[in-house]
N, C-alpha and C positions, 0 to 999 in steps of 0.2 A: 375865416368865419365858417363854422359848422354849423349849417341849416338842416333842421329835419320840420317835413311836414306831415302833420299828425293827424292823425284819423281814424277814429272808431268805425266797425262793419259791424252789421247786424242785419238778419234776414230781411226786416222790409224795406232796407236799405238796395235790395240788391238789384230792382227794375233800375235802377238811377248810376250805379256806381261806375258802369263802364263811360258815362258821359262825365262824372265827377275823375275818373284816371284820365281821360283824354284831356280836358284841360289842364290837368299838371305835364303832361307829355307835348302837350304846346309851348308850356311856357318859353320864352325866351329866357331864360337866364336860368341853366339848368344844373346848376351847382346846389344842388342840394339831395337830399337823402329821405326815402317814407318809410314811414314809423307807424304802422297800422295793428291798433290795439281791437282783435277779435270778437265781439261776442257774439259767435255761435253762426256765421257767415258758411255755409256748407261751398266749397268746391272754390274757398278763395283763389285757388294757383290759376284757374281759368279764366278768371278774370284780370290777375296779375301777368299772365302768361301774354298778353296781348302788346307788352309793354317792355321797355328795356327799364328796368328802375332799378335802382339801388335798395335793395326794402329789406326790414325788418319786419316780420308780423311774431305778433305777444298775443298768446289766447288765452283772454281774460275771462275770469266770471263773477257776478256779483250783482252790484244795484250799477245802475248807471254812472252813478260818484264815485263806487270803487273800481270800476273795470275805467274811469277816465284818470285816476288817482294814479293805479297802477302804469296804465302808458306813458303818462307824462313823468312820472317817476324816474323808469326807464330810460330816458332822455337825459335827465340828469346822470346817470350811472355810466350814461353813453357817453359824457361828455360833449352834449350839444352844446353850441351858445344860442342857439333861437330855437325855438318852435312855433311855425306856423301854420297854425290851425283851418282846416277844413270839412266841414258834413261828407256824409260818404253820398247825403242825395243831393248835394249842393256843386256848382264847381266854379271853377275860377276864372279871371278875365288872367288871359293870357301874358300879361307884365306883371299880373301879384308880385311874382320873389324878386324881378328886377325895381319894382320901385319900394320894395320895402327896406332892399339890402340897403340903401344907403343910409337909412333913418336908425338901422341895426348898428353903426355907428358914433353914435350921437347919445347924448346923457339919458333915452328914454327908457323904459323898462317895459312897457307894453304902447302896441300900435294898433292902430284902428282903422277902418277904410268903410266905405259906402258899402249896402246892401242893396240890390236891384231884386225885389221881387218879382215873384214870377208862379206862374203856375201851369199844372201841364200841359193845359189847352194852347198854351205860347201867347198868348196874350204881350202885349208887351210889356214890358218892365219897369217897375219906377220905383225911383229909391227909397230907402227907408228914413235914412238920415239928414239929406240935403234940408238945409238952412238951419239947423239944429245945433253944428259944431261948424270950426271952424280949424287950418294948420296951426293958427293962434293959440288956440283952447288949451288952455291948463285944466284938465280934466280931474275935478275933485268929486266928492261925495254929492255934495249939489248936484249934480248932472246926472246922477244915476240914483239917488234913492228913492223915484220913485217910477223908474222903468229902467232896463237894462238894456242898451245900444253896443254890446260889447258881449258877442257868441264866442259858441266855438268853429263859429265857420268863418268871420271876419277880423281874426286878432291874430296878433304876432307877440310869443311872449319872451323875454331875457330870462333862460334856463336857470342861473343861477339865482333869482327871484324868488321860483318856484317854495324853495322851503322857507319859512315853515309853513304857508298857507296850505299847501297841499295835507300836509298831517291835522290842521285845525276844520278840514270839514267833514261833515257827518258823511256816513254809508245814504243814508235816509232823505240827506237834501233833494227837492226836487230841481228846484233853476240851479242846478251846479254851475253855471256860464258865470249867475248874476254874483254868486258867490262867491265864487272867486277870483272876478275881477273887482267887487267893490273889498273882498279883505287887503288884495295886493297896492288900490287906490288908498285907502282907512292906512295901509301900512307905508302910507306918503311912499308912494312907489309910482313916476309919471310917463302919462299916457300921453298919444299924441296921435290925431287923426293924420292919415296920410292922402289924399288928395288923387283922383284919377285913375283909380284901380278901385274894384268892386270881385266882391263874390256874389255870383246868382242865386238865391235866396230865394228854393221852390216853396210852394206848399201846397200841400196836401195834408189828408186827415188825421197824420202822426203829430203833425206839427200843434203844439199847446199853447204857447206864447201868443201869439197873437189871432185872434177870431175874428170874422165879419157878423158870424150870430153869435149875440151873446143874452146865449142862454142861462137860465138856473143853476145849468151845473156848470157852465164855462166860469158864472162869477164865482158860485161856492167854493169853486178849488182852486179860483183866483184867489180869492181870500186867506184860502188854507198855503195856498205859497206864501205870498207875500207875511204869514203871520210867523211860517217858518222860518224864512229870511230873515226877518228882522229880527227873530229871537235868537238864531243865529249870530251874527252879529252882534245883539247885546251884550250876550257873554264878554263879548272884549271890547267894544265900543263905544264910551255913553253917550254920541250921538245918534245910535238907533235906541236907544232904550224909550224912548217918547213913544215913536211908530210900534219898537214892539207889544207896547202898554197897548196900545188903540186899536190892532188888527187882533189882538189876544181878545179883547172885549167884542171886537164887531163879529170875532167867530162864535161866542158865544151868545148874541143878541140871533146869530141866525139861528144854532141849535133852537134857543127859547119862546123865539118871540117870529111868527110869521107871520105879522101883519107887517112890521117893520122892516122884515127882508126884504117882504116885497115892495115898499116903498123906496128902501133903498136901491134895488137892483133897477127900480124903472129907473131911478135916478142918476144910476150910470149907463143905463141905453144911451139916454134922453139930453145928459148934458156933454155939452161938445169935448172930447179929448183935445188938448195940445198938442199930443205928437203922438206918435206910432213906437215908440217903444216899446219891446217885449214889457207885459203887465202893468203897462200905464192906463190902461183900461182901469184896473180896481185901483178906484181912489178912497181915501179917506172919507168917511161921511160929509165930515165938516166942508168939506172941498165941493160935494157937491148939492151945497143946502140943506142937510141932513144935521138938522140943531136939536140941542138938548133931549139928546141919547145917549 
């Protein structure tokens, strides 16, 4: 089994990255290989240098989607059978690759584990996902089209999966995570949460998915995700083509109409979320009392 663990660097990446390598350098089960796709990380070997790794680094350029396109690419050309995915501000509970290898073989094609937020003050941490999923979960479209539990710093994917989805997403998408693990689900490809292993899941100000203020423009370009997602998506799915219709409209109700924004945006303050999913904050109108608009 050839594991490579994958990981995009980028400059504001860089206060956090030596504590994101030292938990892959604890891991217990250290058969595996990094695969760290560049953009634009100045002095990476000094950070590298601190570590005995097996690494590969690919100095990418582009949007976010094509310098993540291009690494995971690579992987494939490498002949990996897995890649597991990690943030370069994020790092790992020190069993990741020991409790994942065994689920790597078994019929799944992507795998999932708990998120422990956290932020830099050290606060303590608390999951993202608990009571959400279960090892049971046959994870379909239900589960994620209307928030994404499934990054690039908590999944594990079967390399040779990868194509065609990899070629069918834009330069331009923004949630590249959500995208490409609900094409690989849409392309009946199964997930499976794995149980007692977590990545720690910082945040700070880079971080866009999930807000505690949710401001004007936090919703506005919630909206403008989620409208690009779904239209996304439609091109090949006609089970998002409904959501595409409705967040296409509600982007347009915000350009035209600001009395209505703003009654819709109190209305996603105001009414209680379900869960913590990346973008389950921007719901639907209809979802949260917002009729005949």
């Amino acid at each position: 089994m050839k594991i490579a663990v994958f990981i995009v660097t980028y400059p504001a990446a860089a206060p956090y990255f030596t504590e994101c390598l030292a938990s892959l350098d604890a891991q217990t089960d250290k058969d595996f290989s990094l695969v760290i796709a560049n953009d634009g990380l100045d002095d990476l070997d000094s950070f590298l240098g601190e570590f005995n790794f097996d690494v590969n680094v690919i100095n990418c350029h582009g949007s976010p989607a094509a310098i993540r396109r291009q690494g995971l690419s690579s992987l494939i050309a490498s002949d990996f059978d897995w890649a597991v995915l990690l943030d370069a501000d994020d790092y790992a509970s020190n069993d990741r690759i020991a409790k994942l290898r065994p689920h790597m073989n078994t019929d799944c094609d992507v795998l999932f584990h708990e998120l422990q937020i956290f932020d830099d003050h050290k606060h303590q941490a608390h999951p993202m996902l608990r009571g959400l999923f279960s090892a049971e979960t046959n994870l379909t479209w239900n589960h994620i089209c209307n928030g994404n539990a499934l990054g690039m710093t908590n999944t594990a994917i079967a390399c040779n999966q990868l194509t065609p989805t990899l070629e069918r997403i834009p330069d331009d998408i923004v949630a590249y995570d959500w995208a490409l693990f609900s094409d690989l689900i849409l392309r009946d490809k199964r997930a499976r949460l794995v149980e007692s292993t977590a990545t720690y899941y910082r945040q700070h100000a880079s971080n866009s998915a999930l807000s505690k203020e949710l401001t004007n423009n936090f919703l506005s370009r919630g909206v403008k995700v989620k409208a690009q997602h779904y239209s996304f998506l439609a091109n090949r799915y006609t089970v998002a083509e409904t959501r595409a219709k409705e967040f296409a409209k509600v982007e347009r109700k915000i350009e035209s109409d600001p009395n209505w924004t703003a009654k819709y945006f109190e209305a996603l303050r105001t009414t209680p979320n379900e869960n913590q999913l990346w973008w389950s904050v921007i719901r639907r109108p209809g979802d949260v009392n917002i009729e005949n608009w």
